[in-house]
N, C-alpha and C positions, 0 to 999 in steps of 0.2 A: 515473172511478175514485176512490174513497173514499181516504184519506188512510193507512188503514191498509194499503193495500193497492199503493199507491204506497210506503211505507214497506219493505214487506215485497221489493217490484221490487227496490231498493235496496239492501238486504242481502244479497239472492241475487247480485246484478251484483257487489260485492264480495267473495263467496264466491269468485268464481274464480282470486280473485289471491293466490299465495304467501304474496308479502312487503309491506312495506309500500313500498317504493321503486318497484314496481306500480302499488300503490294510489295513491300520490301524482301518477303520472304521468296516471295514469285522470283523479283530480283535476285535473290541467291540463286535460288534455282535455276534458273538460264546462265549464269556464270556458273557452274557447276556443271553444264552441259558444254562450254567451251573446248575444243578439244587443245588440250596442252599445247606448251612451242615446246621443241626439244632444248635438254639445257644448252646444248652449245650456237642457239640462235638467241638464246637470253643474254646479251653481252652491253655491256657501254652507251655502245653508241647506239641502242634501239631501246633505250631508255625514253618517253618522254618528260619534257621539261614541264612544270604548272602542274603536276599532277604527285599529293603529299605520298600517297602510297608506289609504290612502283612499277609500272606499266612499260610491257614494250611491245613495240608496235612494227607491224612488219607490211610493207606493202610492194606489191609485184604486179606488173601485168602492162599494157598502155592504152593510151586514150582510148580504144575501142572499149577495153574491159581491163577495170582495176580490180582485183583480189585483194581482203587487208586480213592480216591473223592480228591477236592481240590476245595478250596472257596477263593478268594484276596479281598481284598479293593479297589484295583486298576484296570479299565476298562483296560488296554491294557495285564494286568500281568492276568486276569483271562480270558481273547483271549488266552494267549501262556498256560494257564492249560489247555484249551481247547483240545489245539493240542496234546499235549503230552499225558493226559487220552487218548485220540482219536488213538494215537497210540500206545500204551503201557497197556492199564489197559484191562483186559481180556486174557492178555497173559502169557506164561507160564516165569518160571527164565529162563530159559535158552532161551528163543527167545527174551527177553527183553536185553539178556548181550551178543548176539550174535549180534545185530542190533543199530548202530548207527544210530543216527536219522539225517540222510541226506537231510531232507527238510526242517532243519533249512537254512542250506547253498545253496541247490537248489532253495528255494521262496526270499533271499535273506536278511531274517533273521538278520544273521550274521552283513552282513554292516549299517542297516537301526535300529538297537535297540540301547538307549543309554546305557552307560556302566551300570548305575544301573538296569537296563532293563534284559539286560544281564547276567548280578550277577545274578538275579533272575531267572533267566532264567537257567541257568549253577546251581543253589543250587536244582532246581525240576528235572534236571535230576540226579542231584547224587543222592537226595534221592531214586528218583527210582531204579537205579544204585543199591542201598544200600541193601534194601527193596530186589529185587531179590537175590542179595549176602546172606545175611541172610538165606533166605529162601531154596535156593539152600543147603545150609550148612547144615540146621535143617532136610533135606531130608534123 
């Protein structure tokens, strides 16, 4: 399923929901669905930075096809890992740095996350951001 189109799944699934205290629960629920990292890949240095709860972030694979895992502490911040694996991990560098993720701002994202929320949110796409750059380069 192309990136845009996964994208698009996304917005519709949050079309169903009223309000936002919904949507937020929905969010738990997809972190809840994350399947764990084991402890001993939770270390240090797979920590991201920008982000107040603590998130580590794991990504493997090359330019053809990046894979990312991601594990938080925090119920809402491992909903939005959810999304973003959901759209971005299986994909190639170059359709990950070709495609903005426009259903942050379409499901409403954007207005309804608190600024640390958001920081967090804004440091998992750069690392992916990153993570492709890299990879793309090493090609």
């Amino acid at each position: 399923m192309s990136i845009d189109s996964t994208q698009q799944e996304i917005i519709d699934e949050f079309s169903f929901f009223d309000d936002w205290m919904e949507r937020y629960q929905y969010l738990i629920d997809l972190g809840k669905k994350l399947p764990p990292l084991p402890t001993d890949e939770m270390t240090e240095d797979r920590l991201l930075d920008g982000c107040q709860s603590s998130v580590w972030f794991i990504a493997e694979g090359n330019a053809d096809k990046l894979t990312f895992r991601a594990q938080s502490d925090a119920a809402i911040v491992s909903g939005l890992i959810a999304l973003l694996l959901r759209v971005y991990s299986g994909k190639s560098a170059q359709e990950i740095l070709d495609t903005e993720p426009a259903f942050i701002t379409a499901i409403g994202l954007s207005q309804h996350l608190s600024p640390t929320r958001a920081n967090g949110l804004n440091a998992m796409l750069r690392a992916i951001r990153n993570v492709a750059r890299s990879a793309q380069s090493a090609a």
